[in-house]
PLY file of the C-alpha trace (Angstrom):
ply
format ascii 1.0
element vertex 109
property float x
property float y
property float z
element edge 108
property int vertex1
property int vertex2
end_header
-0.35 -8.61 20.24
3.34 -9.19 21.53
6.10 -5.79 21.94
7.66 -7.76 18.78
4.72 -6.81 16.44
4.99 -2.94 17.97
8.61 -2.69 17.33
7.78 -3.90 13.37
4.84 -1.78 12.84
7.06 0.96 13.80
9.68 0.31 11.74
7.61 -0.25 8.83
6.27 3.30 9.63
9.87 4.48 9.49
10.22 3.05 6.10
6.88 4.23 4.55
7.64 7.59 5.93
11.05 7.50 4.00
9.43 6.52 1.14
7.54 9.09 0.12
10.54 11.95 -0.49
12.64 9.80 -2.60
9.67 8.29 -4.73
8.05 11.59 -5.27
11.76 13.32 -6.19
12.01 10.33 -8.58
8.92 10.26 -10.07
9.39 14.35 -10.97
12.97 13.79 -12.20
14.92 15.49 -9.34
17.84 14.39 -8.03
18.15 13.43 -4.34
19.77 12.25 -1.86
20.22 8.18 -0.69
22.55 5.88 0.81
24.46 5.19 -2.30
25.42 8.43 -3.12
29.36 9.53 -2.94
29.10 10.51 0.25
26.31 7.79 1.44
23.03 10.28 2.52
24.49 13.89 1.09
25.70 13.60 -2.57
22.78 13.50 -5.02
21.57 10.28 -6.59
19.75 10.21 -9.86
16.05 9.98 -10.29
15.86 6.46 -11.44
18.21 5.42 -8.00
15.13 7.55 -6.15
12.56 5.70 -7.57
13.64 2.62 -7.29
14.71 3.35 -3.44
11.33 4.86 -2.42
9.78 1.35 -4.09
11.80 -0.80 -1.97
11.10 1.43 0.81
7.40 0.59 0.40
7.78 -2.59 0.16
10.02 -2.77 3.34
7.19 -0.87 4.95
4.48 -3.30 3.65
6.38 -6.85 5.10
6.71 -5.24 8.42
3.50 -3.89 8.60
1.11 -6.00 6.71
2.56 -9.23 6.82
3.85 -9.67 10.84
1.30 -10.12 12.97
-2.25 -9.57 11.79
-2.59 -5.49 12.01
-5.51 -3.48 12.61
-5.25 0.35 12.19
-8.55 0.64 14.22
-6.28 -1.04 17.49
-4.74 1.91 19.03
-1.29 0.60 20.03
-1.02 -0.69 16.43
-1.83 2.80 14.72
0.36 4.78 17.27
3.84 2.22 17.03
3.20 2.78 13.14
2.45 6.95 13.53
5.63 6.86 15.39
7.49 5.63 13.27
6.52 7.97 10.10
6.62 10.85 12.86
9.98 10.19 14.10
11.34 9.19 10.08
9.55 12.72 8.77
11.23 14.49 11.24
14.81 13.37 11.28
14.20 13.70 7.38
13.55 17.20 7.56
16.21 17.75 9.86
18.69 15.26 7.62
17.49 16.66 4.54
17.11 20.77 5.59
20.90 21.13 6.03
20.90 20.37 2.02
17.89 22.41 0.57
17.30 25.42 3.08
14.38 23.83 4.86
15.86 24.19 8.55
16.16 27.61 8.56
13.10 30.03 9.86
13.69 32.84 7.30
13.57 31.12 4.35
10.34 32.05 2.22
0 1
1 2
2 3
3 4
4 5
5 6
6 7
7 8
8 9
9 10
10 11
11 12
12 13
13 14
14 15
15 16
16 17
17 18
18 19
19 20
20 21
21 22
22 23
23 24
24 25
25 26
26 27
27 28
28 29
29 30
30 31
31 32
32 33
33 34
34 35
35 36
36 37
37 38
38 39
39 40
40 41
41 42
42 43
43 44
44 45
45 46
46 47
47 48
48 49
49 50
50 51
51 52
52 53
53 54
54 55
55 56
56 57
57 58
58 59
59 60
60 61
61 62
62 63
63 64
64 65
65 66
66 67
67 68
68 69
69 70
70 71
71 72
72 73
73 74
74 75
75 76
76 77
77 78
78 79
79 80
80 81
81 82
82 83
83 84
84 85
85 86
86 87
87 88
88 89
89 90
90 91
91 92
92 93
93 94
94 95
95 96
96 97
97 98
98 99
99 100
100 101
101 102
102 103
103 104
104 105
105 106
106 107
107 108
């Protein structure tokens, strides 16, 4: 397998990792943010925007991971450029998305 097909399993991680929060806000009716929002990644966008975003998302994540290069989650290298990817994604998400809904600080309960 060539760096290439690392770098896109990665990504595609990064993209199914981003999925999941606006899909899920969507598909409960809450309001979130994306990048078109008024300001791009802090005003709220509307459900429908979410959904629709977090289903492009996964399909973003599926052409870079399923269709370049012939993966194998049971290769190592393959399973840790994609875990990477959804690791580094979930956490600048919480970080990203904290500031907005109290998640970054240690007190909240």
């Amino acid at each position: 397998m060539s760096w290439a097909h690392d770098i896109s399993y990665f990504f595609g991680g990064m993209f199914l990792a981003n999925a999941f929060p606006h899909f899920v806000s969507g598909m409960m009716g809450r309001a979130f943010q994306t990048p078109f929002a008024k300001p791009p990644g802090q005003g709220l966008s509307s459900s429908t925007v979410n959904v629709l975003w977090g289903f492009a998302n996964f399909v973003f994540a599926y052409m870079l991971i399923a269709r370049v290069g012939t993966v194998d989650l049971h290769a190592m290298d393959q399973a840790i450029s994609a875990g990477m990817g959804v690791l580094l994604m979930a956490l600048f998400s919480a970080r990203s998305f904290g500031r907005f809904h109290g998640g970054n600080s240690p007190t909240n309960r």
